[in-house]
Kinemage of the C-alpha trace (Angstrom):
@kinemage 1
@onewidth
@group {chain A} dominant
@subgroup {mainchain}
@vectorlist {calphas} color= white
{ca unk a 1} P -53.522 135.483 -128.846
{ca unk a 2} L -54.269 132.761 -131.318
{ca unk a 3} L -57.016 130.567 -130.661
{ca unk a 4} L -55.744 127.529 -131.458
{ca unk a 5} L -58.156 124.345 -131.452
{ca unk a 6} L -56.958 121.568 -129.183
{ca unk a 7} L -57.686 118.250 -130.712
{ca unk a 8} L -57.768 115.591 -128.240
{ca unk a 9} L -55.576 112.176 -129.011
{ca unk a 10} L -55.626 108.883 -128.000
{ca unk a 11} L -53.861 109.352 -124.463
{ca unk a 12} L -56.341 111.873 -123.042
{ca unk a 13} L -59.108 109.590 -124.037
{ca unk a 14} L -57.311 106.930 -121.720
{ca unk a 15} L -56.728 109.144 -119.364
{ca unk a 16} L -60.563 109.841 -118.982
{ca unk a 17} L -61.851 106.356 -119.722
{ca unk a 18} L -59.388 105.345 -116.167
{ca unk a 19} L -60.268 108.154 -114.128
{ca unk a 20} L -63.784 107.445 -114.705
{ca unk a 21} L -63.140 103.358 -114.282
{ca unk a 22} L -61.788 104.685 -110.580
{ca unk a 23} L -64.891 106.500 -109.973
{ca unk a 24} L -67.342 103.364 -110.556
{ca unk a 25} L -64.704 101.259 -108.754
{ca unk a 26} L -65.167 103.328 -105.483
{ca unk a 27} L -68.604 103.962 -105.801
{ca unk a 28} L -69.104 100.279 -106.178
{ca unk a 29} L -66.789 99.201 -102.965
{ca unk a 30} L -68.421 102.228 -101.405
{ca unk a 31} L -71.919 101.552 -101.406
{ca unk a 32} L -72.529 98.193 -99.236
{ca unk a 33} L -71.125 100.199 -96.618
{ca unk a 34} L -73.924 103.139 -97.160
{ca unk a 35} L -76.288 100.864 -97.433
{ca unk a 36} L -75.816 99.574 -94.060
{ca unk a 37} L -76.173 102.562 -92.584
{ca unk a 38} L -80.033 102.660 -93.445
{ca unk a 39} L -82.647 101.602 -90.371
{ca unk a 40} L -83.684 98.011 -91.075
{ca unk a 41} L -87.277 97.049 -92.015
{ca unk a 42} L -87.649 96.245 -87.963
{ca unk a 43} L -86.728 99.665 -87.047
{ca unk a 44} L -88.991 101.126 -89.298
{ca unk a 45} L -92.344 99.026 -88.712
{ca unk a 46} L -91.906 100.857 -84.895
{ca unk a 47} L -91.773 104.396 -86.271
{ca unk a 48} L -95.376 104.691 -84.830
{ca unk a 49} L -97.252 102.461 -82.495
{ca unk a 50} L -100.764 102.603 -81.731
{ca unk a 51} L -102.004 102.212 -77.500
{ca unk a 52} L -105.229 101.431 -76.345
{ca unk a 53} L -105.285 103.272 -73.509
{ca unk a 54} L -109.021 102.247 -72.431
{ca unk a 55} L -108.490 100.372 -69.635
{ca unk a 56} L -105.876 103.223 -67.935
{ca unk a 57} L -107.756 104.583 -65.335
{ca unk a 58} L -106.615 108.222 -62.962
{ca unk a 59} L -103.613 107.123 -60.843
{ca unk a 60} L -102.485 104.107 -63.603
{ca unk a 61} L -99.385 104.127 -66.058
{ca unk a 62} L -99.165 101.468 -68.981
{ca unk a 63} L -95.610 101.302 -70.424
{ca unk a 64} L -95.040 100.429 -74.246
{ca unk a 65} L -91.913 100.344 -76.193
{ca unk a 66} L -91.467 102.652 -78.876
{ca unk a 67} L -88.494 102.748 -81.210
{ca unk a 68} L -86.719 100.418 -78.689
{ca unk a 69} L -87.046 102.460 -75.800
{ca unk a 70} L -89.910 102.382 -72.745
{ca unk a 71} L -92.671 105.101 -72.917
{ca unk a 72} L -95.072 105.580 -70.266
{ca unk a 73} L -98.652 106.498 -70.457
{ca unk a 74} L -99.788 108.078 -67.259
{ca unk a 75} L -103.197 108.996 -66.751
{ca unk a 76} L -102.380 111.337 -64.033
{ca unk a 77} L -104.775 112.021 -60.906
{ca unk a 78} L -105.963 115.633 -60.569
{ca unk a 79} L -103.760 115.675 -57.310
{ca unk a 80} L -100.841 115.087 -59.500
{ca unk a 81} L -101.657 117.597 -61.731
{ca unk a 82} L -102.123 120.270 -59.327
{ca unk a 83} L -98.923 119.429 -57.888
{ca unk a 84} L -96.997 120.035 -61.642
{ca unk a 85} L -99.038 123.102 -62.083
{ca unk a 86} L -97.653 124.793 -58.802
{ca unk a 87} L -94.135 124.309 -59.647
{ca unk a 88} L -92.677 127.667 -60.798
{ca unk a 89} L -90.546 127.313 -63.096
{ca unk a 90} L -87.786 129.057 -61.560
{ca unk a 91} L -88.084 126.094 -59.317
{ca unk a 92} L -86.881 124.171 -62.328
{ca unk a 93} L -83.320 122.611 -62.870
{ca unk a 94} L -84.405 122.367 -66.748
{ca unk a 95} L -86.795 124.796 -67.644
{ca unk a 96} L -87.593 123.564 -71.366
{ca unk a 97} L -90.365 121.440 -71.784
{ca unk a 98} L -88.495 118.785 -74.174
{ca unk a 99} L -91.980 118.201 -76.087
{ca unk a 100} L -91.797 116.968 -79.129
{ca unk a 101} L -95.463 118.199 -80.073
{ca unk a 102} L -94.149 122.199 -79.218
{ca unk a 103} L -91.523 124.164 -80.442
{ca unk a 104} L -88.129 123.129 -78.957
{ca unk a 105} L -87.945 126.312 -77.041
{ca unk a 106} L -91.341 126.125 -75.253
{ca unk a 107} L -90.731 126.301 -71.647
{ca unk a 108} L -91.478 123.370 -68.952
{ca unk a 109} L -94.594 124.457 -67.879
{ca unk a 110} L -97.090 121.559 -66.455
{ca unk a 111} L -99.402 122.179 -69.456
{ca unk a 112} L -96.474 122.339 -72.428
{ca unk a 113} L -95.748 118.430 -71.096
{ca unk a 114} L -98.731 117.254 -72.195
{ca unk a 115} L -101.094 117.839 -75.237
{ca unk a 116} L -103.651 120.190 -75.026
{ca unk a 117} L -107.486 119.025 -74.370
{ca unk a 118} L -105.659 115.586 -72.736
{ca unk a 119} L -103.873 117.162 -69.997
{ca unk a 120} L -104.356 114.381 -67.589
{ca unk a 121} L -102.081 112.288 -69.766
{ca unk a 122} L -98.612 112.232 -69.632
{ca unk a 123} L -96.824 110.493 -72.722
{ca unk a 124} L -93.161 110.395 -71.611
{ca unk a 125} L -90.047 108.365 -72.798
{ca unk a 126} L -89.294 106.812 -69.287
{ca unk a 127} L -85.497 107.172 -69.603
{ca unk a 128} L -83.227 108.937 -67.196
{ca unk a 129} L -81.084 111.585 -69.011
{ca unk a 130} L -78.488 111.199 -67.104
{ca unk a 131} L -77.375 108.279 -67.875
{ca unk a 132} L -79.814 106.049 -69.561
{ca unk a 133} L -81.244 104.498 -67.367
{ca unk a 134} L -84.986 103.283 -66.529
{ca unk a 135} L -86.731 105.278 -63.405
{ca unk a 136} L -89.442 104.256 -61.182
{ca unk a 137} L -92.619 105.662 -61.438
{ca unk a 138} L -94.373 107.003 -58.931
{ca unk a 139} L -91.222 107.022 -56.615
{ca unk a 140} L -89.018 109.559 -54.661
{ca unk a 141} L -89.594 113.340 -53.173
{ca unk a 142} L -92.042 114.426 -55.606
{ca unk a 143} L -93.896 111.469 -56.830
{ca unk a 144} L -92.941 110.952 -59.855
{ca unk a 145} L -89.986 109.339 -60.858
{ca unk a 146} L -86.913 107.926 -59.173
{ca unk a 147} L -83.606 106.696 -60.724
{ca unk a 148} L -82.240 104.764 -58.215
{ca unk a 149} L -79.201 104.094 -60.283
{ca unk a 150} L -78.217 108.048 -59.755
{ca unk a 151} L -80.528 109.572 -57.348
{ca unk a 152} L -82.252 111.540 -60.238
{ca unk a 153} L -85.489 112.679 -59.191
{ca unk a 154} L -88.478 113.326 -61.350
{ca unk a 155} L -91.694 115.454 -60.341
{ca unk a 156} L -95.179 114.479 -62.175
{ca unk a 157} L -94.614 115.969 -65.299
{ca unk a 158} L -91.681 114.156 -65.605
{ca unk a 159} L -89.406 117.210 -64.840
{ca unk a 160} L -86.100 116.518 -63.370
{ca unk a 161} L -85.736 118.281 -60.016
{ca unk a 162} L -83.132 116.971 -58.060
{ca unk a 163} L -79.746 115.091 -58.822
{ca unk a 164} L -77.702 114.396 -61.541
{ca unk a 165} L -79.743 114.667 -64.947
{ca unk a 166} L -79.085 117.526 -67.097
{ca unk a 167} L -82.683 117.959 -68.870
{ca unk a 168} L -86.719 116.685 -68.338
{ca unk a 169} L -87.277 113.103 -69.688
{ca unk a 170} L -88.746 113.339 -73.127
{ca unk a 171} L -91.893 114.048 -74.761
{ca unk a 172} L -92.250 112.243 -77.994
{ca unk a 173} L -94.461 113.142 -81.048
{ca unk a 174} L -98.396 111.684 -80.358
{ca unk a 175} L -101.705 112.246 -80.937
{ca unk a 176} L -105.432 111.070 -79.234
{ca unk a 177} L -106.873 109.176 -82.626
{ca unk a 178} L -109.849 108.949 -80.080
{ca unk a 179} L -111.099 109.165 -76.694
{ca unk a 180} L -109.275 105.600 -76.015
{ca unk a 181} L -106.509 105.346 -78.373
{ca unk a 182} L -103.147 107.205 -78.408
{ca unk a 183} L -100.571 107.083 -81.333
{ca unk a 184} L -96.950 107.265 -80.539
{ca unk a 185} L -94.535 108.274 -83.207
C-alpha cells in the first residue's frame, strides 16, 4: 500500500463551504421555534410563592395559586388528624404518598403527607387526578375532599379513597421559613 497524500481542490472546498451554509441555515430557521419552548418570565416569577399563613387557625384552609394551579393550606384540627392517622394503608386505593418533600416511593402514611415538626398542616395541590378538576374541601364520606364532577372522594390527608382517581392529590415542594410563613415551590 502506497500512502498517497490527497490534496484537496477547489470542489471539495465548495462542497464543505455549502454543507456548512445548510447547517447555519437550519440552525437559524430552527431556533425561534426552541426558543419558544422556554417558560416565559410570568411562569417563572411563580416558581415559588411565599404564604402568610398567620391568620389560619385549626379547622381553616387558605387557597393560593401556585404555578397556575390552586394549593390549599389546611391547618388541620387534631380530630382530622387522628382520623388520617387510623387509616391503614391497606385501606388505601393509592398507597404512595405523592410528596414532593420525600422520596417518590415513600408510602401514604398520614405523617409522609405533611412535613415533619408541622404535621397539622396540609400543603396540597387541590386538583382531582382524575380528571383535573377542583374538589371541595371539607366535603364527602371522609371529610376531606369531594369532586363532585366524578364522585372522587378524598380523606384528610388528601388521599383518594373512593371513585374514579388513580393516585392522592399532590404534595408540592415547601418549607416553614417561620412559625407563620410557608414557602411553596
Amino acid at each position: 500500500m502506497s500512502a498517497e497524500a490527497i490534496e484537496p481542490n477547489r470542489r471539495d472546498f465548495l462542497y464543505i463551504a455549502t454543507g456548512m451554509a445548510g447547517v447555519v441555515g437550519a440552525a437559524s430557521v430552527a431556533w425561534p421555534f426552541i426558543d419558544q419552548m422556554q417558560p416565559d418570565a410570568s411562569t417563572l416569577a411563580l416558581a415559588s410563592v411565599e404564604v402568610d399563613v398567620s391568620s389560619v387557625t385549626p379547622g381553616m384552609s387558605l387557597i393560593v395559586k401556585w404555578r397556575g394551579k390552586p394549593v390549599v393550606v389546611r391547618n388541620r384540627t387534631p380530630k382530622e388528624m387522628k382520623e388520617a392517622e387510623e387509616v391503614k394503608l391497606s385501606e388505601l386505593k393509592d398507597p404512595i404518598a405523592r410528596n414532593d418533600n420525600l422520596p417518590s416511593d415513600a408510602p401514604a402514611t398520614d405523617a409522609n403527607r405533611t412535613v415533619k415538626g408541622q404535621e397539622a398542616w396540609l400543603v396540597m395541590v387541590q386538583v382531582c387526578t382524575h380528571l383535573g378538576c377542583i374538589p371541595l374541601g371539607q366535603e364527602g364520606e371522609f371529610g376531606g375532599w369531594f369532586c363532585p364532577c366524578h364522585g372522587s372522594q378524598y380523606d384528610t390527608a388528601g388521599r383518594i379513597r373512593k371513585g374514579p382517581a388513580p393516585e392522592n392529590m399532590a404534595i408540592p415542594k415547601y418549607k416553614f421559613t417561620s412559625k407563620t410563613s410557608v414557602t411553596i415551590g
